[in-house]
C-alpha positions as semicolon CSV with decimal commas, in nm:
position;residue;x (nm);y (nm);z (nm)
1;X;-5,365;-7,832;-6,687
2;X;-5,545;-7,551;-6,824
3;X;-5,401;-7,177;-6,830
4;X;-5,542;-6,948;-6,505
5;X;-5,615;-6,709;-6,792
6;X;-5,995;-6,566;-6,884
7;X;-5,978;-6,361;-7,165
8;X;-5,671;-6,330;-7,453
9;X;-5,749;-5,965;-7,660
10;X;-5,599;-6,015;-8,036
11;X;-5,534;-5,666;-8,110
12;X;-5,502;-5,607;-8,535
13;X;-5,284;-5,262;-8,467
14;X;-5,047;-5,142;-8,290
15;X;-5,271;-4,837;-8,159
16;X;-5,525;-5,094;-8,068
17;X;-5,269;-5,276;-7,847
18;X;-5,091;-4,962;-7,714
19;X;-5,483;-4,887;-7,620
20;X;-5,568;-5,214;-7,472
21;X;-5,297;-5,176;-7,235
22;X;-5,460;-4,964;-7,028
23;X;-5,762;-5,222;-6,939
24;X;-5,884;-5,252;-6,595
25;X;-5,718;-5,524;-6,547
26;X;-5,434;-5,410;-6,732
27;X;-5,362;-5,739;-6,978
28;X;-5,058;-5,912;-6,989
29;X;-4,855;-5,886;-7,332
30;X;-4,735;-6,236;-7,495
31;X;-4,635;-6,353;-7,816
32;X;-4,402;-6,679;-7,772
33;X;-4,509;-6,742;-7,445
34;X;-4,221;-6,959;-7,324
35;X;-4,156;-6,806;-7,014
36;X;-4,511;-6,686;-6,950
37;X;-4,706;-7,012;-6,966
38;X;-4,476;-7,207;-6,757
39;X;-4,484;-6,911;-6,459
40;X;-4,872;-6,951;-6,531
41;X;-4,864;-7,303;-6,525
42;X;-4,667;-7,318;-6,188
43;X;-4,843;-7,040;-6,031
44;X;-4,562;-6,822;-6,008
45;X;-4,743;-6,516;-6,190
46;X;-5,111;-6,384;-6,254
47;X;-5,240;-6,309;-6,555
48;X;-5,647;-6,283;-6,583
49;X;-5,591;-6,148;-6,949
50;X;-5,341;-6,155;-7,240
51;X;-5,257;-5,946;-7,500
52;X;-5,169;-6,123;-7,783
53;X;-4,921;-5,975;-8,028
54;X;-4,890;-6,227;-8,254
55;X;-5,122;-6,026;-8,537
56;X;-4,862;-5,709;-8,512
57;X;-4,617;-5,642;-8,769
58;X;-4,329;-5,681;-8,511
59;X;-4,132;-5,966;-8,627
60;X;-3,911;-5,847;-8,925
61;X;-3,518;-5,755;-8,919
62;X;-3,421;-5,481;-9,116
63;X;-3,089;-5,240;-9,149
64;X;-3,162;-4,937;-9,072
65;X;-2,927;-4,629;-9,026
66;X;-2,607;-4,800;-8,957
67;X;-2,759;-5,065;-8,723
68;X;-3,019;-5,382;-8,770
69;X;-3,352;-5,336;-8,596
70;X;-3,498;-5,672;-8,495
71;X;-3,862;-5,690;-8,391
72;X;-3,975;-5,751;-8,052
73;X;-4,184;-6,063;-8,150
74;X;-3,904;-6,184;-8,425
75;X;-3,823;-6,578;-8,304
76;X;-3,492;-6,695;-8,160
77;X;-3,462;-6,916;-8,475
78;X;-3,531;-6,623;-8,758
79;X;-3,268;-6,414;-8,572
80;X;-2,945;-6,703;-8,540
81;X;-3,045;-6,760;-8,917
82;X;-3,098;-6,373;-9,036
83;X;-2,783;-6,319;-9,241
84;X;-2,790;-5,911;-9,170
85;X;-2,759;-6,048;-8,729
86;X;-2,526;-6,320;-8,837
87;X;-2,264;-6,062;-9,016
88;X;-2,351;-5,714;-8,778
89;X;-2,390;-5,934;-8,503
90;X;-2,248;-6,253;-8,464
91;X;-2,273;-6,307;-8,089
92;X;-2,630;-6,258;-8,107
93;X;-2,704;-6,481;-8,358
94;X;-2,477;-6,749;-8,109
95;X;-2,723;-6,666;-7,857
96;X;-3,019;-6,692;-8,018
97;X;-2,939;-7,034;-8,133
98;X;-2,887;-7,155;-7,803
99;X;-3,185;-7,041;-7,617
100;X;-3,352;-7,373;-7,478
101;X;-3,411;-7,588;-7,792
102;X;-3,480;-7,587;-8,171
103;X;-3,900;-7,630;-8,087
104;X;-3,843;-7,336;-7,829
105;X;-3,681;-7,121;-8,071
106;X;-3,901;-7,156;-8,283
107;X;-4,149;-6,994;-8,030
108;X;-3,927;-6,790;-7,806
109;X;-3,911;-6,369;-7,900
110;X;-3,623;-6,147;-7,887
111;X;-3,902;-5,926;-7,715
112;X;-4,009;-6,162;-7,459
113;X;-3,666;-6,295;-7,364
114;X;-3,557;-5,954;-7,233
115;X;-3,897;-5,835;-7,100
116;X;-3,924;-6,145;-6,880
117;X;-3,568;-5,972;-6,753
118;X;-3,417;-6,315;-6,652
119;X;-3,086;-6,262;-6,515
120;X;-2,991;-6,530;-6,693
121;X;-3,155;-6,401;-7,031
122;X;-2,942;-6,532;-7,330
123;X;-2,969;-6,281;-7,540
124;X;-2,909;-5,998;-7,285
125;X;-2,513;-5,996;-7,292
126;X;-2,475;-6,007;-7,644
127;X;-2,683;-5,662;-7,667
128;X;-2,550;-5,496;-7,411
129;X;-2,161;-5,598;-7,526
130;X;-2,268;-5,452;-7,864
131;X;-2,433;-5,097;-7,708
132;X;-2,789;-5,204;-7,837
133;X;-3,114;-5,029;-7,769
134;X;-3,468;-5,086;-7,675
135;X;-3,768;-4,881;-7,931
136;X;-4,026;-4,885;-7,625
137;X;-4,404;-4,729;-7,748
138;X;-4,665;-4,572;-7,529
139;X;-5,009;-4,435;-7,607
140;X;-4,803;-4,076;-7,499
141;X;-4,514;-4,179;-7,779
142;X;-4,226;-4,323;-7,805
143;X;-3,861;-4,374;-7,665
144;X;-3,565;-4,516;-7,645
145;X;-3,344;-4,706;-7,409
146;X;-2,956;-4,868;-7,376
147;X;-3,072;-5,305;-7,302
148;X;-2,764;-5,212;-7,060
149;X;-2,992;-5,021;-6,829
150;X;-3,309;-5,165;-6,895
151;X;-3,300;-5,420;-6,624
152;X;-3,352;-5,342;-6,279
153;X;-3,351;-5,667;-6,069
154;X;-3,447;-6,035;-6,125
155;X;-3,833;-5,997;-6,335
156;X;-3,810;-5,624;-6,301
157;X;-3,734;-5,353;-6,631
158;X;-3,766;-5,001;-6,677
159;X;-4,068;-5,073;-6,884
160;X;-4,343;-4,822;-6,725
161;X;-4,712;-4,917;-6,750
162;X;-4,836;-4,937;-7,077
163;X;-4,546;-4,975;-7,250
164;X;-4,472;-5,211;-7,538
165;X;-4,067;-5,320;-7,684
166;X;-4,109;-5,264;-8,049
167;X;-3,704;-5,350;-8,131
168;X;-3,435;-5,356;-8,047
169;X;-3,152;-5,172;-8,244
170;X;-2,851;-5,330;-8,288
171;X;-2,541;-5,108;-8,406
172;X;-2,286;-5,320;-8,647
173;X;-1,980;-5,471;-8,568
174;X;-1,677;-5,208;-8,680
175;X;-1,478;-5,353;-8,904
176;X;-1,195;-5,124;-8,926
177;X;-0,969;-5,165;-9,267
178;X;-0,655;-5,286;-9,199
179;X;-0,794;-5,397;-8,852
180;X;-1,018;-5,683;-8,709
181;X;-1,266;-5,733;-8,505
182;X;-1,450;-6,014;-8,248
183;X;-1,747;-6,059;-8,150
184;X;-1,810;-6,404;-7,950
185;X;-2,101;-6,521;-7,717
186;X;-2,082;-6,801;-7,480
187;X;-2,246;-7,021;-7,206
188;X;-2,194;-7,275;-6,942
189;X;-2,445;-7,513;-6,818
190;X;-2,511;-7,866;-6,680
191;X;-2,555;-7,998;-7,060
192;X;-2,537;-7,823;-7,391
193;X;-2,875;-7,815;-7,511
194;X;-3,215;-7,682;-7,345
195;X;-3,027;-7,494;-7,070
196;X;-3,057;-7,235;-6,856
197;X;-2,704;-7,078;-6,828
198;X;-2,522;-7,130;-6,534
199;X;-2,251;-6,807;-6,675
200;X;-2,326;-6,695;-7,018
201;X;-2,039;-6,365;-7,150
202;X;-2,033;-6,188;-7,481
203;X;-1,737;-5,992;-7,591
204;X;-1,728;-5,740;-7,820
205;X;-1,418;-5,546;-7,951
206;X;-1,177;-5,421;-8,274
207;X;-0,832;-5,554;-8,263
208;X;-0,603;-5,348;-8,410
209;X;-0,338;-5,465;-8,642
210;X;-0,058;-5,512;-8,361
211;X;-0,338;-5,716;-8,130
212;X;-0,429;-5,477;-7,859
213;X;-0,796;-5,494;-7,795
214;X;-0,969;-5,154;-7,886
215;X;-1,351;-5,040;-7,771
216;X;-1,381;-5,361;-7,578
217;X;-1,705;-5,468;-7,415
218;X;-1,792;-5,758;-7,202
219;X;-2,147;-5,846;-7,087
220;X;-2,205;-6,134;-6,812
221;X;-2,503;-6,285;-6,750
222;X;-2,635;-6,534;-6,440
223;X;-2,373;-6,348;-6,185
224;X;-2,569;-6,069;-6,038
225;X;-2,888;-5,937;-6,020
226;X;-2,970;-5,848;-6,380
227;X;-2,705;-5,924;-6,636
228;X;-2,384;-5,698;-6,589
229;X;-2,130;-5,475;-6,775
230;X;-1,790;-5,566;-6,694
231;X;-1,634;-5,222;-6,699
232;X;-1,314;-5,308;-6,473
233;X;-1,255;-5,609;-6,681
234;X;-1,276;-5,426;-6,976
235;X;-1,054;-5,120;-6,856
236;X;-0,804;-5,356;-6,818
237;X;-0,793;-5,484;-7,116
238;X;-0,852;-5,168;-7,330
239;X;-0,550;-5,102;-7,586
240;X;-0,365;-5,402;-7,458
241;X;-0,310;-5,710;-7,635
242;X;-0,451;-5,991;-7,436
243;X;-0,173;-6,207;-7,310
244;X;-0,154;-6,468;-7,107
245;X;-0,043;-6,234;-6,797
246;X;-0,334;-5,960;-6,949
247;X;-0,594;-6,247;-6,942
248;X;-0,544;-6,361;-6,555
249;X;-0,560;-5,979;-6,454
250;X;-0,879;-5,927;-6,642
251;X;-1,014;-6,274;-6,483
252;X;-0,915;-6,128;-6,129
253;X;-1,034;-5,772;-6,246
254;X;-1,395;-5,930;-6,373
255;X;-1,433;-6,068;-6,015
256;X;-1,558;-5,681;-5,893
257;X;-1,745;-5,658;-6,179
258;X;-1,994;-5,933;-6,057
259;X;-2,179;-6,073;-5,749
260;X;-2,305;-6,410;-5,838
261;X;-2,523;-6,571;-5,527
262;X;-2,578;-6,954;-5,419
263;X;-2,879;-7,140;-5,613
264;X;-3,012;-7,477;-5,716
265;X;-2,816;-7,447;-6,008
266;X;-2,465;-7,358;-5,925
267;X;-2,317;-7,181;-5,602
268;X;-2,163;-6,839;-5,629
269;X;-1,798;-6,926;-5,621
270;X;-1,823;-7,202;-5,941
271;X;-2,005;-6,910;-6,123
272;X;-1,708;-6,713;-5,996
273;X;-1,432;-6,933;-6,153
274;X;-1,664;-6,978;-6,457
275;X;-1,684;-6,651;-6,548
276;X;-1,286;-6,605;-6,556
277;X;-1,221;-6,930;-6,688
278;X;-1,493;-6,835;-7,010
279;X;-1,341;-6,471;-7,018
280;X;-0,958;-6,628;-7,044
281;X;-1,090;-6,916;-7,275
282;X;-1,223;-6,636;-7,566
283;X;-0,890;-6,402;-7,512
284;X;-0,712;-6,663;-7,540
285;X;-0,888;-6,733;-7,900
286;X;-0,843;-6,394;-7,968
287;X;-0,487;-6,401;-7,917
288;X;-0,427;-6,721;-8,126
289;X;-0,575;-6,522;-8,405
């Protein structure tokens, strides 16, 4: 079945693209095109012209300033391999190796996974657990934004018209001498590979040396609207070592932090016992050590 597309522009620069974007139509970026050409395929989306990014330089991972800046187009399969993600961001990396299968992530962008704003976007959680942020570029310049309050409902960002992801910025994992850290992504689905996740939660935190959980951040994905910050979850676990009667009030706690609904994948209340059972499952391998 061929694509209801009629043009693709191949923009050489970034200035050309940022330019292009203002075409009457206005063309649709892509780079991977996972998500895109399937929505095309099945009619769910319209999209008379691409731009394709593939011939921008947007696909390296660097450090940079204390964090690692991963390009927008950079692959689900560069990223779980990059050794700088793997040891500033381990849950990330987890993610990224888990997004559909080994042939889609070898396709499948950092960029377009959280542009296509998915609630059950993979990579999502991870970044917003570890306080990442979004380089977005204009034609009028350039700014930045937390991936925690980038989405605003199921296909929908704060992305205004014209605007491109360059990277996202990823801050390292603190490491504090004397102290530890974790930093742990995980998903539930009806198999293990080439899945759309059912729950998916990251968790991001130092332990200090006596086991109380310090800075802790959970992100849950597939339970609301756009992926979600568990903030009463985590206030109950903040400087408290997580056990076993810490755990089940954090499960109950996480139960106002989301608002999963019935679909043809799960109905809300199995995502609702996932989600504790996945947040109790990694404190409890945080506790063990």
């Amino acid at each position: 079945m061929d694509l209801p597309v009629a043009s693709v522009l191949r923009p050489e620069t970034l200035d050309r693209a940022l330019e292009l974007l203002h075409a009457d139509p206005p063309p649709v970026p892509v780079s991977g095109g996972t998500d895109l050409v399937v929505q095309l395929r099945a009619g769910r989306r319209s999209a008379p012209v691409l731009l394709d990014l593939s011939r921008l330089p947007l696909d390296g991972i660097r450090e940079e300033g204390g964090v690692v800046a991963v390009g927008a187009t950079a692959t689900m399969d560069a990223i779980a391999a990059s050794p700088l993600v793997r040891e500033a961001a381990p849950a990330l990396a987890e993610a990224a190796g888990r997004v559909g299968a080994w042939p889609i992530q070898c396709r499948a962008t950092l960029g377009g996974n959280l542009a296509n704003a998915s609630p059950a976007a993979d990579t999502a959680p991870p970044l917003i657990a570890a306080g990442a942020e979004l380089l977005l570029a204009s034609a009028w310049g350039r700014r930045t934004v937390p991936v925690e309050s980038f989405f605003t409902g199921p296909g929908r960002t704060v992305l205004e018209p014209g605007e491109l992801i360059l990277e996202v910025r990823v801050p390292h994992l603190s490491r504090t001498p004397g102290d530890g850290a974790v930093d742990r992504f995980t998903k539930l689905g009806p198999r293990r590979e080439q899945i759309i996740s059912v729950v998916s939660l990251a968790l991001r935190s130092g332990i200090t040396a006596s086991g109380a959980l310090e800075g802790c951040r959970i992100a849950v994905g597939s339970v609301a609207a756009t992926p979600v910050r568990a903030r009463n979850a985590e206030a109950v676990l903040e400087g408290r070592t997580p056990s076993e009667a810490v755990r089940r009030e954090a499960a109950r706690a996480l139960q106002r932090d989301i608002a999963p609904i019935d679909d043809v994948r799960a109905p809300a209340r199995y995502r609702r016992i996932a989600a504790a059972v996945m947040l109790d499952r990694l404190l409890g391998e945080v506790a063990g050590g």
